[in-house]
LUMTOR-903070 format. One record per residue (C-alpha): residue number from 1; residue in three letters; x, y negated, z. Coordinates in nm, 2 decimals. Example, Ala and Ser with C-alpha at 12.3 -4.5 7.8 and 13.67 -1.06 7.14 Angstrom:
2
{site 1 "ALA" {1.23 0.45 0.78}}
{site 2 "SER" {1.37 0.11 0.71}}
! end
This chain:
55
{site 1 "UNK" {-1.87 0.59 0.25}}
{site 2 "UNK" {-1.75 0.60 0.60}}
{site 3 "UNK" {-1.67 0.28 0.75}}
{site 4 "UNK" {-1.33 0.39 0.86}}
{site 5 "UNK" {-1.22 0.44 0.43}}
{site 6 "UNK" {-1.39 0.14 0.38}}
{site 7 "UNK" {-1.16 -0.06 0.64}}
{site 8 "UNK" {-0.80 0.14 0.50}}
{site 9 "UNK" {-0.90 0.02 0.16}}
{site 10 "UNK" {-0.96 -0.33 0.25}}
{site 11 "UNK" {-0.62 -0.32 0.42}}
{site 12 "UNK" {-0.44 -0.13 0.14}}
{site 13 "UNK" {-0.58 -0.41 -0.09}}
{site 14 "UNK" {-0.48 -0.67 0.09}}
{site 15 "UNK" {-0.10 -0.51 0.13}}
{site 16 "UNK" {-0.05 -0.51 -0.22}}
{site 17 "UNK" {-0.20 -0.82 -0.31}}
{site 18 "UNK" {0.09 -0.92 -0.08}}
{site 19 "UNK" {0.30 -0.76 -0.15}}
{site 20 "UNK" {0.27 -0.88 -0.55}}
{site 21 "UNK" {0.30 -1.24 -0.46}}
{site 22 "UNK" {0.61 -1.17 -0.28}}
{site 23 "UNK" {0.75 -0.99 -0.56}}
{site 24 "UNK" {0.64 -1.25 -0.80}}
{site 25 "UNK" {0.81 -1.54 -0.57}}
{site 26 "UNK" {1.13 -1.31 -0.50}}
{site 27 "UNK" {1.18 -1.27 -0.89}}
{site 28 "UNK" {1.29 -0.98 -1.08}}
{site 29 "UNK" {1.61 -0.90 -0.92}}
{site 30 "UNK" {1.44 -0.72 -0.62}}
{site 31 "UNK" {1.21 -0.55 -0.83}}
{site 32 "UNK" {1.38 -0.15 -0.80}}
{site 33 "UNK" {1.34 -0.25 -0.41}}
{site 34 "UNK" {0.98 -0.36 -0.38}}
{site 35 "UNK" {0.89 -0.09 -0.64}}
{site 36 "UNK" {1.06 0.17 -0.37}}
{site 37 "UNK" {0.89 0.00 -0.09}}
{site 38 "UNK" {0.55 0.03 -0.32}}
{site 39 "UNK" {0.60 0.37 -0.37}}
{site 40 "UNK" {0.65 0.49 -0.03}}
{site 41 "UNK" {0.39 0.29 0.13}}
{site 42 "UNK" {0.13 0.46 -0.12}}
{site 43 "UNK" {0.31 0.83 -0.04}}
{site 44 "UNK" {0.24 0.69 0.31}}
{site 45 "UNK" {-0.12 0.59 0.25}}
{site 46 "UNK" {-0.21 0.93 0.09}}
{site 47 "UNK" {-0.03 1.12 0.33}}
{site 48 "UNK" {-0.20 0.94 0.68}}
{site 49 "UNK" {-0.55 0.94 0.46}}
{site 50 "UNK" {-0.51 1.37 0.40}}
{site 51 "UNK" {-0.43 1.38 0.79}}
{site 52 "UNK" {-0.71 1.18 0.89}}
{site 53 "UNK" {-0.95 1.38 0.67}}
{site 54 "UNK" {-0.86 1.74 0.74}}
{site 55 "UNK" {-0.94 1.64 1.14}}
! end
């Protein structure tokens, strides 16, 4: 595994980890919000990881 993967998944990890407690401490009502947020950042993720790759 290249070291470069290995440092985006550490950092993806520690995004949602994040990410949950702030969700957890927020409460429910902001849940459609933070599960928009959620979404896009993993569209994100997948989309930067593709780019990286395929240079």
């Amino acid at each position: 595994m290249p070291v470069s993967q290995l440092v985006i998944g550490i950092l993806v990890l520690a995004a949602v980890i994040v990410s949950v407690h702030r969700l957890v401490v927020r409460g429910p009502s902001r849940m459609g919000g933070a599960m928009l947020i959620a979404g896009g950042a993993v569209v994100c993720v997948a989309v930067v990881g593709y780019l990286i790759q395929s240079f």
